[in-house]
C-alpha positions, 0 to 999 in steps of 0.5 A: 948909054950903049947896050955894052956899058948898060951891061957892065953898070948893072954888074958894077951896081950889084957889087956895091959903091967900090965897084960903080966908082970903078965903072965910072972912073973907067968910062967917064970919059967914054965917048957913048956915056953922056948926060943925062945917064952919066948924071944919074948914076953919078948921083946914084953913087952919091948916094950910096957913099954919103955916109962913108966919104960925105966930103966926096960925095958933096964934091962929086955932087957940086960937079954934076950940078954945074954940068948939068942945065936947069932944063935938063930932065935930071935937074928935079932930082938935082934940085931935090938932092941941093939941101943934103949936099951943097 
C-alpha cells in the first residue's frame, strides 16, 4: 500500500469503524491498495463492526474469503476467523 494511503488508514482507524468504512469505500478500488493489506484491513473492519452490523460483516467476510488464495500469507487469519463468520 503507498505511503499516502498508509497515511489516511492510520487517520481513519484512530476515528473508529465509520471512518475505516469510509477509507475503504473510498480507495477500494484504488489502483496501489491491493491484497493482501486491503484483506487485512477488511477483516480488521469486521471485527470492529461484528457486534453492530453482524449481517455486513459476515458478508464482507464471506467477499474477501473468495478473493483471497488458500496460499495467501492472510488466509491463516481467514481460516481462524471462518468459525465466527460463515
Amino acid at each position: 500500500m503507498k505511503y499516502e494511503l498508509d497515511q489516511r488508514y492510520a487517520a481513519a482507524k484512530q476515528k473508529g469503524a465509520p471512518a475505516i468504512k469510509d477509507f475503504l469505500d473510498a480507495y477500494r478500488n484504488a489502483p496501489k491498495f491491493e491484497d493482501p493489506r486491503k484483506a487485512w484491513i477488511e477483516l480488521d473492519y469486521i471485527v470492529l463492526i461484528n457486534g453492530s452490523n453482524p449481517l455486513e460483516a459476515k458478508r464482507i467476510f464471506l467477499d474477501v474469503k473468495q478473493r483471497i488464495p488458500t496460499n495467501s500469507v492472510i488466509y491463516p487469519r481467514i481460516r481462524a476467523m471462518s468459525k465466527t463468520y460463515e
